[in-house]
N, C-alpha and C positions, 0 to 999 in steps of 0.2 A: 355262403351268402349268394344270393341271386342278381348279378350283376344287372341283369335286366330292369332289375326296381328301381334302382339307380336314372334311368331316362327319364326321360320325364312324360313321355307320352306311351312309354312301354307300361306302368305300374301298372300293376294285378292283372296284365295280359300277356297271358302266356304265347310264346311264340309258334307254337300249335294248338291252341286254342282254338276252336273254331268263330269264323266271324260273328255269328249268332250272339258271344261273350262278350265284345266290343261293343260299348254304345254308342261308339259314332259309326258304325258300319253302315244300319243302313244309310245315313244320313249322307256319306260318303257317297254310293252308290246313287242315290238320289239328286245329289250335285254334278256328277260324272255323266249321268244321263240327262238332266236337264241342257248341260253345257253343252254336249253331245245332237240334242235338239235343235239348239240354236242354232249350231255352227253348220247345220247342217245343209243350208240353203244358199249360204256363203259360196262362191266360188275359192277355190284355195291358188293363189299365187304360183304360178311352176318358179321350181326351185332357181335361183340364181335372178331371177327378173328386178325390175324396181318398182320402186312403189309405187301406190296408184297414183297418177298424174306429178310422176315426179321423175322428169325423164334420167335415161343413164347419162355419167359423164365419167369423164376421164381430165385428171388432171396431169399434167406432164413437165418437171423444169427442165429447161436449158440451159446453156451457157446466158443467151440469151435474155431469158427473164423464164415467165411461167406460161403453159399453155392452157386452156382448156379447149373439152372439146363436147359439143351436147349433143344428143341424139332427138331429133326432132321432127318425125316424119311427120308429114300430111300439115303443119304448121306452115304457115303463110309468111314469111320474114317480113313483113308490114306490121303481124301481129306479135315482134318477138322485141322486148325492151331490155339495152343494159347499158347498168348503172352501176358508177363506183361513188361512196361514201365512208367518210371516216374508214378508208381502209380494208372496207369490207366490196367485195362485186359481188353485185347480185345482177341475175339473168330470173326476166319473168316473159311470159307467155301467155296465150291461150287458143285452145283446140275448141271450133265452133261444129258446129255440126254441116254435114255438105249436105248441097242443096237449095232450093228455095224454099223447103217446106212448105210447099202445097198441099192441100189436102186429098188425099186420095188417089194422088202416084203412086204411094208404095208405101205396103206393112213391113215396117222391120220384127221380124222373129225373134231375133238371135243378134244382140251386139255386146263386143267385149271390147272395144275399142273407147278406148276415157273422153271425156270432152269436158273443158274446163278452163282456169285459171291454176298456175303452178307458179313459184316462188322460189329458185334456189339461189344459196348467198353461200360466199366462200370468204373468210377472213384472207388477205393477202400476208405472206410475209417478210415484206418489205412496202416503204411509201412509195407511192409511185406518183409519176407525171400524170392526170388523166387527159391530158392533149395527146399522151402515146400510144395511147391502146386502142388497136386494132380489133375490130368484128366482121366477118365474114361466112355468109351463109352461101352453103353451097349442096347442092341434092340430099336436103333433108338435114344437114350437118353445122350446127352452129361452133366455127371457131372463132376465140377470145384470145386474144395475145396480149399481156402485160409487161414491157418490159422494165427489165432491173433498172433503176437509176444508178444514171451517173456516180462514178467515182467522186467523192470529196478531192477537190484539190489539195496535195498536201505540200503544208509549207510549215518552216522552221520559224517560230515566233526569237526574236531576240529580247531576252529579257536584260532591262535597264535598270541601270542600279543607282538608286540615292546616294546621291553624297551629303553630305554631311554631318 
């Protein structure tokens, strides 16, 4: 018996069969190059970077509480908002274009640099105070400090007993 029958996308094709035998082949090849076309005007992301308009961050806990910390160059700290809700910090922004935009100072050729509106939210894990947390931008560098709340007071309840 031909174990191969058994798949489900293997039957009646032999595994040296040539592709010619397969009827999705060209069809295959047809999609591979269309897709191929496409993508091919795209700039591709160098490996390890972040998303488009979606700066890197680094999150850090301490004894302390939690830190963050955002990468935000060329961003104006007038134009950088953050905000805690139900638990969650969000940190937004946006990257305008420099300049007055006059007309006919200067053809840009070639820009890889995003401009926009970005959005990131980090669930917290723990409630916190938002009277505590600290933000400070410094050459390019947004840090967020949230710290841990206070301990619960703990105390020993006395429980009292019914008579009668």
């Amino acid at each position: 018996m031909d174990f191969k029958s058994l798949l489900p996308n293997a039957r009646g094709v032999s595994a040296n069969a040539p592709a010619s035998r397969d009827p999705f082949a060209a069809m295959r090849r047809e999609m591979d190059r269309m897709f191929d076309d496409f993508a091919r005007g795209w700039p591709a992301p160098a490996a390890g970077t972040a998303p488009f308009l979606s700066p890197a961050a680094e999150v850090c806990e301490t004894d302390a509480g939690v830190e963050f910390h955002f990468d935000l160059p060329g961003i104006d700290p007038k134009d950088v908002a953050v905000e805690i809700a139900d638990g969650v910090l969000s940190v937004a922004a946006e990257r305008t274009v420099d300049g007055d935009g006059a007309a006919g100072e200067k053809r840009t050729h070639l820009s890889e640099r995003a401009y926009g509106k970005f959005v990131r939210r980090f669930e917290l894990p723990f409630d916190v105070d938002p009277a505590r947390i600290e933000a400070r931008f410094d050459n390019g560098v947004l840090c967020v400090r949230v710290p841990r709340p206070a301990e619960a007071e703990r105390r020993t309840i006395k429980v009292a007993v019914k008579s009668g």
